[in-house]
Biopython code that builds the backbone (N, CA, C, O; Angstrom):
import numpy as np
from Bio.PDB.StructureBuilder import StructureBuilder

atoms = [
    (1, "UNK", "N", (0.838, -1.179, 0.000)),
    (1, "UNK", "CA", (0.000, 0.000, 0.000)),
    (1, "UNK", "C", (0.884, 1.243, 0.000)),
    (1, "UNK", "O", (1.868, 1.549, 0.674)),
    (2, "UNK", "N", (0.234, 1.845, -0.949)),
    (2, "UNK", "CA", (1.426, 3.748, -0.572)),
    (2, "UNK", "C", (0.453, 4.159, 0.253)),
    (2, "UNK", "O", (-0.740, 3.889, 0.390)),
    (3, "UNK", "N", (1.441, 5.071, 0.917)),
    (3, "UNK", "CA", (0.965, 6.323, 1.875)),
    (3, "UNK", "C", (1.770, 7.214, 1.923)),
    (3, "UNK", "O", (2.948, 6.857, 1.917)),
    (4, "UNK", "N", (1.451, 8.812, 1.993)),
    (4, "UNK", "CA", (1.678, 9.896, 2.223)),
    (4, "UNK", "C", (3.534, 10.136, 2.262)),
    (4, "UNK", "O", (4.324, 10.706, 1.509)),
    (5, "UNK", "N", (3.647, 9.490, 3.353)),
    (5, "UNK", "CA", (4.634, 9.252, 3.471)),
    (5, "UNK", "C", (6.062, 8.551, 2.416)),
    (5, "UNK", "O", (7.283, 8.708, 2.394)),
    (6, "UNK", "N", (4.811, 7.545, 1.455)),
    (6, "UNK", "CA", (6.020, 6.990, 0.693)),
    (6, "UNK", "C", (6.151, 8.219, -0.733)),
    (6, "UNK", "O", (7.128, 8.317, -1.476)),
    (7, "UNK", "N", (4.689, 9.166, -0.816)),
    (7, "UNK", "CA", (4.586, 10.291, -1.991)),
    (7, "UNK", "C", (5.490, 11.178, -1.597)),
    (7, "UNK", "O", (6.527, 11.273, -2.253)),
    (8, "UNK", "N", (5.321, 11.843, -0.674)),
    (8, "UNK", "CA", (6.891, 12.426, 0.075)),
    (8, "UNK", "C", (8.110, 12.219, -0.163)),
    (8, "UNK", "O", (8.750, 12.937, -0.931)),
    (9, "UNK", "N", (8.735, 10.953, 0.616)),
    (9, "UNK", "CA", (9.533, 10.085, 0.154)),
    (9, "UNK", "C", (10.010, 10.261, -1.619)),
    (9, "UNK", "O", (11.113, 10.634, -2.018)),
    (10, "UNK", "N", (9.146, 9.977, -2.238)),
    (10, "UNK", "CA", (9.551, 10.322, -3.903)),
    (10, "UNK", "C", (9.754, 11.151, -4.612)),
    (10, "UNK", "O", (10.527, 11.136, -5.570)),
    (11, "UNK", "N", (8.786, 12.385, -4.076)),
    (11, "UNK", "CA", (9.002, 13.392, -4.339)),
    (11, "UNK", "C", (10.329, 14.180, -3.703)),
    (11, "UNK", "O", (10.880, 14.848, -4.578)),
    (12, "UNK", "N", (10.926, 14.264, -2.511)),
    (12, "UNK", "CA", (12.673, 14.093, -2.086)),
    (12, "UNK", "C", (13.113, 13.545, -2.810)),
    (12, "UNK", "O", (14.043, 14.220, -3.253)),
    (13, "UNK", "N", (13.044, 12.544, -3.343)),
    (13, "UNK", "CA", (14.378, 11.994, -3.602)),
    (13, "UNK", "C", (14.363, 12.705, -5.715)),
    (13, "UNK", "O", (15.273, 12.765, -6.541)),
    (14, "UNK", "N", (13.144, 13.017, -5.781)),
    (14, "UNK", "CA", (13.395, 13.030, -7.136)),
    (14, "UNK", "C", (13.253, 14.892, -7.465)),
    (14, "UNK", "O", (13.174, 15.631, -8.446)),
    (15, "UNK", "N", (13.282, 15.008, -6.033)),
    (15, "UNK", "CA", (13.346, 16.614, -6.017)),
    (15, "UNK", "C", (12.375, 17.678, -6.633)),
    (15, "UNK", "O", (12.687, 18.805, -7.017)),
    (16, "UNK", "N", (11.050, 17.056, -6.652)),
    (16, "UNK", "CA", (10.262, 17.802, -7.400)),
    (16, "UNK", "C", (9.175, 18.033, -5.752)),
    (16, "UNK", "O", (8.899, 17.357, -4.761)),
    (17, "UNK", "N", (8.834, 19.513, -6.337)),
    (17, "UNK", "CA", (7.849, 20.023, -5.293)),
    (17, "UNK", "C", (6.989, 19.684, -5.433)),
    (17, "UNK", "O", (6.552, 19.912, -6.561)),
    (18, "UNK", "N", (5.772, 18.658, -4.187)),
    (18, "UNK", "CA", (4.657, 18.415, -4.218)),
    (18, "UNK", "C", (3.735, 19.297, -3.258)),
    (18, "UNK", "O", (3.943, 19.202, -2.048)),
    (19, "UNK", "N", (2.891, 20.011, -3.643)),
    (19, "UNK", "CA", (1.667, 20.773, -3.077)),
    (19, "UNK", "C", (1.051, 20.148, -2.002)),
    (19, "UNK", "O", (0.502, 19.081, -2.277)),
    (20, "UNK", "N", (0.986, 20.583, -0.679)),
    (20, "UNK", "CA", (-0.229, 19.461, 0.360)),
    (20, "UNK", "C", (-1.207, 18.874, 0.191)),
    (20, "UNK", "O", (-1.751, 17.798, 0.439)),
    (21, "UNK", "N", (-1.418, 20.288, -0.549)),
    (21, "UNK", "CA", (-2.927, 19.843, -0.917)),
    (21, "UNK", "C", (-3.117, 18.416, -2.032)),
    (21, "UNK", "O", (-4.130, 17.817, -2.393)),
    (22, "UNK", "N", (-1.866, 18.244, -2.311)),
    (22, "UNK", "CA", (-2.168, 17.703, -3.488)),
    (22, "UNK", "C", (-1.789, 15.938, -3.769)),
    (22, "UNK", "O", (-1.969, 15.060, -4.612)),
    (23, "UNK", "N", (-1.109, 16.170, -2.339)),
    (23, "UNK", "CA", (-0.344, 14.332, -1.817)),
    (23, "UNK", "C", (-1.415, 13.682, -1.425)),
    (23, "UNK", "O", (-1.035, 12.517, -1.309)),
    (24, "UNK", "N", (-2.870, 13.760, -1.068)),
    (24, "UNK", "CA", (-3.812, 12.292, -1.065)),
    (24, "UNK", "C", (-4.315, 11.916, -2.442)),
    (24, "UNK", "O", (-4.894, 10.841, -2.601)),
    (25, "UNK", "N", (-4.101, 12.826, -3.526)),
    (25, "UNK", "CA", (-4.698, 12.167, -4.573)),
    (25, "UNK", "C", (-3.508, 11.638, -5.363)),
    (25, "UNK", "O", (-3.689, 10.638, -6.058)),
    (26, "UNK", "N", (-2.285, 12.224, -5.323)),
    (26, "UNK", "CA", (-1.418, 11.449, -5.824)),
    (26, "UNK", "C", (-0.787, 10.286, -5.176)),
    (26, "UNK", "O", (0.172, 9.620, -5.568)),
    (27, "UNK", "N", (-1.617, 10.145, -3.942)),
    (27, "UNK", "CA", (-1.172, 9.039, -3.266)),
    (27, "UNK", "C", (-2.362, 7.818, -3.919)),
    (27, "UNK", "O", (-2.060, 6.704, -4.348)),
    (28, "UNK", "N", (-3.650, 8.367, -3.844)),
    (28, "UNK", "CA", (-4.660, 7.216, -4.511)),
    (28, "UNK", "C", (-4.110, 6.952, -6.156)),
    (28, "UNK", "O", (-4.183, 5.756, -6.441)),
    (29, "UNK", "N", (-3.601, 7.783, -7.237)),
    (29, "UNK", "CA", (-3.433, 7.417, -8.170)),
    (29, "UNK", "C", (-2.198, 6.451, -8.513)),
    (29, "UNK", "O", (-2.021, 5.692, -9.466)),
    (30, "UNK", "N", (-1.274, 6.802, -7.204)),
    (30, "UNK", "CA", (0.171, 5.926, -7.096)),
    (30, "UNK", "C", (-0.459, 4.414, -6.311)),
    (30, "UNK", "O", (0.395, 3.658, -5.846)),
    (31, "UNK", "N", (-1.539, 4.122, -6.220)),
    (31, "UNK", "CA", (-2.190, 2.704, -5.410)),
    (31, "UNK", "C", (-2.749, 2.203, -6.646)),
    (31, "UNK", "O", (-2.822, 1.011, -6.945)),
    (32, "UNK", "N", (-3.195, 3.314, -7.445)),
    (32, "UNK", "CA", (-3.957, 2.823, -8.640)),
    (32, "UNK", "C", (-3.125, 1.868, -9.801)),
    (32, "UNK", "O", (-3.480, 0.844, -10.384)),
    (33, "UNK", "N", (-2.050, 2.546, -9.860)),
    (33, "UNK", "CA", (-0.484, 2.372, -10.518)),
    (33, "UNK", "C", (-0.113, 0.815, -10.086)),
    (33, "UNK", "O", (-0.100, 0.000, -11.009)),
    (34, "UNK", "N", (0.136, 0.428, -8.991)),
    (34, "UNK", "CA", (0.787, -0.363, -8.030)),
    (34, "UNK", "C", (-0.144, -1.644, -8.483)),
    (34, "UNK", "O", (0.160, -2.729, -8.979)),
    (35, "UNK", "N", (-1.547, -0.997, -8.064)),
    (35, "UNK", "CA", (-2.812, -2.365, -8.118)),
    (35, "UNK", "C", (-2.940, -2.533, -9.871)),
    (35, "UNK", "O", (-3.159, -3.660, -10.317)),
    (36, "UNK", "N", (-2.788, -1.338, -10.834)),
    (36, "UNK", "CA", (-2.599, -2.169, -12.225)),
    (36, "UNK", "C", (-1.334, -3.034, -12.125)),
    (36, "UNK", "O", (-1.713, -4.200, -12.237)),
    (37, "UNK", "N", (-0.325, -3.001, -12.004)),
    (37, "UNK", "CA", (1.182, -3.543, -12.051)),
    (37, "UNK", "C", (0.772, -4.876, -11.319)),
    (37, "UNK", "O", (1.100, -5.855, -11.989)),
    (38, "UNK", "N", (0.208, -5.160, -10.250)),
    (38, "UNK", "CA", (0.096, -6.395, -9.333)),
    (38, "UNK", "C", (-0.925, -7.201, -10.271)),
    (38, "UNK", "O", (-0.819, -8.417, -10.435)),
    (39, "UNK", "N", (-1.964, -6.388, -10.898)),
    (39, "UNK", "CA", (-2.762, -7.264, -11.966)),
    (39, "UNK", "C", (-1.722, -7.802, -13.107)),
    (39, "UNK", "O", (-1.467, -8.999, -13.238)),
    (40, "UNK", "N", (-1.363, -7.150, -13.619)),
    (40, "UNK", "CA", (-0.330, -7.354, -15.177)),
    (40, "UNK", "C", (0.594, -8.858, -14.069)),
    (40, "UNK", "O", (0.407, -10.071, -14.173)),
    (41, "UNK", "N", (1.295, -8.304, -13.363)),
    (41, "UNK", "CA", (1.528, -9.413, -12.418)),
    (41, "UNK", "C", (1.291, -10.603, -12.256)),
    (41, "UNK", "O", (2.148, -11.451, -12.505)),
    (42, "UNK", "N", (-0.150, -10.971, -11.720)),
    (42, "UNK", "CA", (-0.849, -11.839, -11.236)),
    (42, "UNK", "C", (-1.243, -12.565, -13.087)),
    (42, "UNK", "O", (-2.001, -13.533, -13.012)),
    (43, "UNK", "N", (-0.983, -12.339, -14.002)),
    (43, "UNK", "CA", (-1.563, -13.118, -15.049)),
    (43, "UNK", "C", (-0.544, -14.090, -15.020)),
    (43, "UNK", "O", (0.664, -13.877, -14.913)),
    (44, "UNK", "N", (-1.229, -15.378, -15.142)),
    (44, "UNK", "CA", (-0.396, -17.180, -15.772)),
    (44, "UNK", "C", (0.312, -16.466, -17.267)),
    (44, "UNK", "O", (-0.203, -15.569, -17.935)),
    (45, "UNK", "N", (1.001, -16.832, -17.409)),
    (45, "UNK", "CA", (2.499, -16.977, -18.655)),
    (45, "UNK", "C", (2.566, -18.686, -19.213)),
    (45, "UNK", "O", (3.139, -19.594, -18.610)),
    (46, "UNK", "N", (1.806, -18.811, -20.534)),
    (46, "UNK", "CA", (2.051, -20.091, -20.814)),
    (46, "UNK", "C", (3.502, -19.935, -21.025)),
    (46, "UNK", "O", (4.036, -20.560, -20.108)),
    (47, "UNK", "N", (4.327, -19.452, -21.719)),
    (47, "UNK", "CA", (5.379, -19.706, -22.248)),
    (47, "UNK", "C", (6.072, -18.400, -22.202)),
    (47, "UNK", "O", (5.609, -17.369, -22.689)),
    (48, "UNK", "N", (7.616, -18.534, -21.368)),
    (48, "UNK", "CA", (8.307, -17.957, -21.333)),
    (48, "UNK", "C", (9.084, -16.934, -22.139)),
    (48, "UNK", "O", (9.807, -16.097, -21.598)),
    (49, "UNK", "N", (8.868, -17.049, -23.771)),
    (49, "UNK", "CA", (9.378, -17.136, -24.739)),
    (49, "UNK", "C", (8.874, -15.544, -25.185)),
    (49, "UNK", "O", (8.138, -15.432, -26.165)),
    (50, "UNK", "N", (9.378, -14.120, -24.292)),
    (50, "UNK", "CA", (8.880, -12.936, -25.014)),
    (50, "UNK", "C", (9.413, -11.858, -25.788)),
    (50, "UNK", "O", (8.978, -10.821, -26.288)),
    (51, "UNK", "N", (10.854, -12.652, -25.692)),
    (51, "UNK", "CA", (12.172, -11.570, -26.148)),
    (51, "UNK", "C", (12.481, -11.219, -27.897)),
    (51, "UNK", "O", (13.048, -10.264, -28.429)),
    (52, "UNK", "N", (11.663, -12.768, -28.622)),
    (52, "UNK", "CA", (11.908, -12.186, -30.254)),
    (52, "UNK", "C", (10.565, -12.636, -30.818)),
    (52, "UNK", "O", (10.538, -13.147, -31.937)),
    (53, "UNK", "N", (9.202, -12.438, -29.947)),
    (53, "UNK", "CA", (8.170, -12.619, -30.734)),
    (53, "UNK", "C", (7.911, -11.999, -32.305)),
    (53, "UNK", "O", (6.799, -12.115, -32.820)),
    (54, "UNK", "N", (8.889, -11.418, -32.923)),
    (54, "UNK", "CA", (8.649, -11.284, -34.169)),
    (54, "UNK", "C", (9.691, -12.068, -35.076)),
    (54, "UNK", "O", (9.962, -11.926, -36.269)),
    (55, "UNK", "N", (9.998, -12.608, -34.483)),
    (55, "UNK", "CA", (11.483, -13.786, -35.245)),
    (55, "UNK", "C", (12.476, -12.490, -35.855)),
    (55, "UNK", "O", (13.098, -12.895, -36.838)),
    (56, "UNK", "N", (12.732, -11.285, -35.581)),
    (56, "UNK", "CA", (13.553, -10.472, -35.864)),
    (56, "UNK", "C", (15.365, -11.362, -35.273)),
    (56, "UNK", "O", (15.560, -12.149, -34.347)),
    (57, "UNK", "N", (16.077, -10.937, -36.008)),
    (57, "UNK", "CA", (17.504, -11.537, -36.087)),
    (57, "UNK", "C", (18.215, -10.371, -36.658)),
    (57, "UNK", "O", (17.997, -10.321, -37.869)),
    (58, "UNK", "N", (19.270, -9.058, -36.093)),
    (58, "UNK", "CA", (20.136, -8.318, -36.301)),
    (58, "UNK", "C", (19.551, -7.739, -37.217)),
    (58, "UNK", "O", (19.826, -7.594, -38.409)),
    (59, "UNK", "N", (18.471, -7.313, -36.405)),
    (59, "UNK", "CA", (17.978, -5.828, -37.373)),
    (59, "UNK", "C", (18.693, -4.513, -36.667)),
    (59, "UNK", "O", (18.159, -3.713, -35.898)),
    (60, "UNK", "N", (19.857, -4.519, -37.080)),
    (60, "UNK", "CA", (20.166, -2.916, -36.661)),
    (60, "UNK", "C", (20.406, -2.167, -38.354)),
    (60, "UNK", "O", (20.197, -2.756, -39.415)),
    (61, "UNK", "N", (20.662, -1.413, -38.269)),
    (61, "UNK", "CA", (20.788, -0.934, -40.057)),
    (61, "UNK", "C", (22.157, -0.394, -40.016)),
    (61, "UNK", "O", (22.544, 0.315, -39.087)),
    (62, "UNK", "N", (22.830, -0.699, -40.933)),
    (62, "UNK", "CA", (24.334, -0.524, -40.711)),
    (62, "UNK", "C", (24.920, 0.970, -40.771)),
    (62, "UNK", "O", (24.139, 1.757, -41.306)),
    (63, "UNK", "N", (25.846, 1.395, -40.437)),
    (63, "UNK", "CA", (26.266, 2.635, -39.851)),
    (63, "UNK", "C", (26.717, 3.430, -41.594)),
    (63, "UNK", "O", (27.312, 2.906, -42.536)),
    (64, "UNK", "N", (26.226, 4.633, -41.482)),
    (64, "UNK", "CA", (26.416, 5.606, -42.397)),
    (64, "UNK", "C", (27.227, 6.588, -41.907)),
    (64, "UNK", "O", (26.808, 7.388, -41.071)),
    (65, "UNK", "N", (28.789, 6.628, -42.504)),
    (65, "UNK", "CA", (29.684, 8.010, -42.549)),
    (65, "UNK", "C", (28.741, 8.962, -43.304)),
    (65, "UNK", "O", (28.129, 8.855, -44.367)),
    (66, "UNK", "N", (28.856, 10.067, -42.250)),
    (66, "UNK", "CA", (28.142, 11.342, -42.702)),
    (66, "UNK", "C", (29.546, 12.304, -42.635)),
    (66, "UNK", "O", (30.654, 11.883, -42.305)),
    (67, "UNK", "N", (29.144, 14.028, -43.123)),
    (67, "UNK", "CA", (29.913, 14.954, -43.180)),
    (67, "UNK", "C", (29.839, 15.473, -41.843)),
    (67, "UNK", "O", (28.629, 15.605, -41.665)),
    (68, "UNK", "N", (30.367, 15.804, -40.912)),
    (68, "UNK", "CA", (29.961, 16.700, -39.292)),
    (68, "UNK", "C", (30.083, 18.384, -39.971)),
    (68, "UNK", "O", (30.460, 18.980, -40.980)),
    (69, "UNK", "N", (29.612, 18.565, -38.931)),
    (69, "UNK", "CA", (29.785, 20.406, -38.587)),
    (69, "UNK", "C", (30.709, 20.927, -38.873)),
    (69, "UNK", "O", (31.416, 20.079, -39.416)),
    (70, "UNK", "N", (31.485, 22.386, -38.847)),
    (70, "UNK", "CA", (32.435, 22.423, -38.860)),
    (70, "UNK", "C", (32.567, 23.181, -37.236)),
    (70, "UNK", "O", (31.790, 24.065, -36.875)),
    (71, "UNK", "N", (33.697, 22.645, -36.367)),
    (71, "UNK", "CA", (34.149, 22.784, -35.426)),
    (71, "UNK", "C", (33.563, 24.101, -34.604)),
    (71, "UNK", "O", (33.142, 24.173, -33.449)),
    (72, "UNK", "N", (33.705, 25.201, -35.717)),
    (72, "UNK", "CA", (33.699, 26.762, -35.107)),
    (72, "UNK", "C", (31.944, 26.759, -34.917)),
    (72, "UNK", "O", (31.238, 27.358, -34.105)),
    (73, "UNK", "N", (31.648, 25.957, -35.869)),
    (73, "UNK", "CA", (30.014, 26.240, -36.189)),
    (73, "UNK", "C", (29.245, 25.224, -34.377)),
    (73, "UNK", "O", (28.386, 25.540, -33.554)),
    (74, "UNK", "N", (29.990, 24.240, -34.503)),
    (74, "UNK", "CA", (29.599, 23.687, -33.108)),
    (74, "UNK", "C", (29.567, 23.802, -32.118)),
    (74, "UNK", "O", (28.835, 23.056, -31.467)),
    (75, "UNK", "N", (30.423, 24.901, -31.410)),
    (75, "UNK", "CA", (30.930, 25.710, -31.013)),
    (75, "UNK", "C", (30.358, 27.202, -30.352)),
    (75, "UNK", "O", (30.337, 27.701, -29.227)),
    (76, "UNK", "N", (29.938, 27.584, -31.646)),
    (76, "UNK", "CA", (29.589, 29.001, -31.077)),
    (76, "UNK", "C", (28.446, 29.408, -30.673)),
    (76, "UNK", "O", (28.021, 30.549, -30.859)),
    (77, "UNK", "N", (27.676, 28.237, -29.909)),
    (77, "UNK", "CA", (26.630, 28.059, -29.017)),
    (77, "UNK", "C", (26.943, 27.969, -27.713)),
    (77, "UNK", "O", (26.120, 28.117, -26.809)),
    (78, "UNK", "N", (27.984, 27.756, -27.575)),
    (78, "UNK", "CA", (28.586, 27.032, -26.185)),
    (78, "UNK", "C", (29.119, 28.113, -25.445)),
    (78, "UNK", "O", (29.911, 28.908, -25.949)),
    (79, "UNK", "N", (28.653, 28.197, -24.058)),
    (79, "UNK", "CA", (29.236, 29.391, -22.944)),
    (79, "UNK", "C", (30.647, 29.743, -22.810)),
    (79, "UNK", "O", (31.274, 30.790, -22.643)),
    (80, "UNK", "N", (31.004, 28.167, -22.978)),
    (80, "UNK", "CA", (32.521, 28.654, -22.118)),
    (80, "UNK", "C", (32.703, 27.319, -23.334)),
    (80, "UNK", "O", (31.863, 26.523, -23.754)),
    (81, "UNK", "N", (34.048, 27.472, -23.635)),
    (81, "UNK", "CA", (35.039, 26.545, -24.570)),
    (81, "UNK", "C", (36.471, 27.300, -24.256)),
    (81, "UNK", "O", (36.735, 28.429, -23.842)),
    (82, "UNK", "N", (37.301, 26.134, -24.649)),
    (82, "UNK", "CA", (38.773, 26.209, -24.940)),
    (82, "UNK", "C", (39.277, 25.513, -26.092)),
    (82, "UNK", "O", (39.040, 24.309, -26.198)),
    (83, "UNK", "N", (39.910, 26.087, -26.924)),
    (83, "UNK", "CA", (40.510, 25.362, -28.183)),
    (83, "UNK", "C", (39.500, 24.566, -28.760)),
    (83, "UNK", "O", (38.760, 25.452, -29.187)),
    (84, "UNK", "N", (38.856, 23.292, -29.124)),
    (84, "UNK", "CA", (37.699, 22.417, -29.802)),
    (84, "UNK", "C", (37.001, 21.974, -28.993)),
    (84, "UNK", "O", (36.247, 21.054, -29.310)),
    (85, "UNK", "N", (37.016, 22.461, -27.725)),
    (85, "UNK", "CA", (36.138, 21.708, -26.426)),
    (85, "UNK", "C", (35.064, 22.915, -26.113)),
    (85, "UNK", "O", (35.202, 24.129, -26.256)),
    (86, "UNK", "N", (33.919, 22.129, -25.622)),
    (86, "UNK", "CA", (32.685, 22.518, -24.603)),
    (86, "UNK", "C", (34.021, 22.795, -23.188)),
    (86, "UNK", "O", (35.203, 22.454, -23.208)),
    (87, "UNK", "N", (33.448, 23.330, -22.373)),
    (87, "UNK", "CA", (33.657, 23.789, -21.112)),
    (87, "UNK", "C", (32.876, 23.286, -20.245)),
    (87, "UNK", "O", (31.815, 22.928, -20.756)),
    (88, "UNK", "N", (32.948, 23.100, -19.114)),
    (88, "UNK", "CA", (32.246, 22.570, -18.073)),
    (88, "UNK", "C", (32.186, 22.292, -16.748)),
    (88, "UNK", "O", (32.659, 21.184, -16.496)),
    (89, "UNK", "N", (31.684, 23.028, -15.586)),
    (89, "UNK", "CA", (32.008, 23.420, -14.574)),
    (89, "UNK", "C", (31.928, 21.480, -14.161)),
    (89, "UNK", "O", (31.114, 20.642, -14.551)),
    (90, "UNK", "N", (33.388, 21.303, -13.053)),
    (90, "UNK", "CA", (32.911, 20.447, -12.374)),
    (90, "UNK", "C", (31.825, 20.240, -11.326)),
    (90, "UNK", "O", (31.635, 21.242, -10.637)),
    (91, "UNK", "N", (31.022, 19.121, -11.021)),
    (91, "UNK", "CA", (30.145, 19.709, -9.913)),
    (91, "UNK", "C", (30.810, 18.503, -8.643)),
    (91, "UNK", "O", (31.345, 17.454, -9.001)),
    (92, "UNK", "N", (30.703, 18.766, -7.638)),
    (92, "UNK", "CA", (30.841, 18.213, -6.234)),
    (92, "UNK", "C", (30.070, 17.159, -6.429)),
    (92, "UNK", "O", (29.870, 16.362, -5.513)),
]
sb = StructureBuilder()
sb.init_structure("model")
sb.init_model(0)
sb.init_chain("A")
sb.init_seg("    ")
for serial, (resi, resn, name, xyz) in enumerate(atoms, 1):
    if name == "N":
        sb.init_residue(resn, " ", resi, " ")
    sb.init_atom(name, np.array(xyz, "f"), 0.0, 1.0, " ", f" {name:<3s}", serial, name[0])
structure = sb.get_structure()
């Protein structure tokens, strides 16, 4: 079961502001969530077998050399650069 506490909980950790007013209904729609998932769940699986139901075999499409940008043009969007590089503050 969620509760209040676990909408909280998610909303910390994923850093988005939730409204008071607004954590019992996103708490009933996060039960709603949970109880579809436990249904999808609860269904029998005759056969294990769900990874190439289309008999697909190395369908990737093979790699095309293209022309790039030119350097200055890629570039002169960017805040901070040095010589052919983006810039970029480290963060802690």
């Amino acid at each position: 079961m969620i509760t209040r506490e676990d909408i909280e909980n998610i909303a910390l950790l994923s850093k988005l502001f939730v409204d008071e007013k607004d954590i019992d209904g996103l708490t009933e729609e996060m039960q709603k969530i949970v109880a579809f998932a436990d249904t999808i769940n609860s269904v029998e699986v005759k056969s294990g077998e769900f990874d190439n139901i289309n008999n697909l075999q190395n369908a990737f499409r093979a790699d095309e050399v293209k022309e790039s940008l030119p350097v200055e043009e890629i570039l002169k969007n960017a805040p901070e650069q040095a010589e052919d590089h983006f810039l970029v503050r480290k963060r802690a």
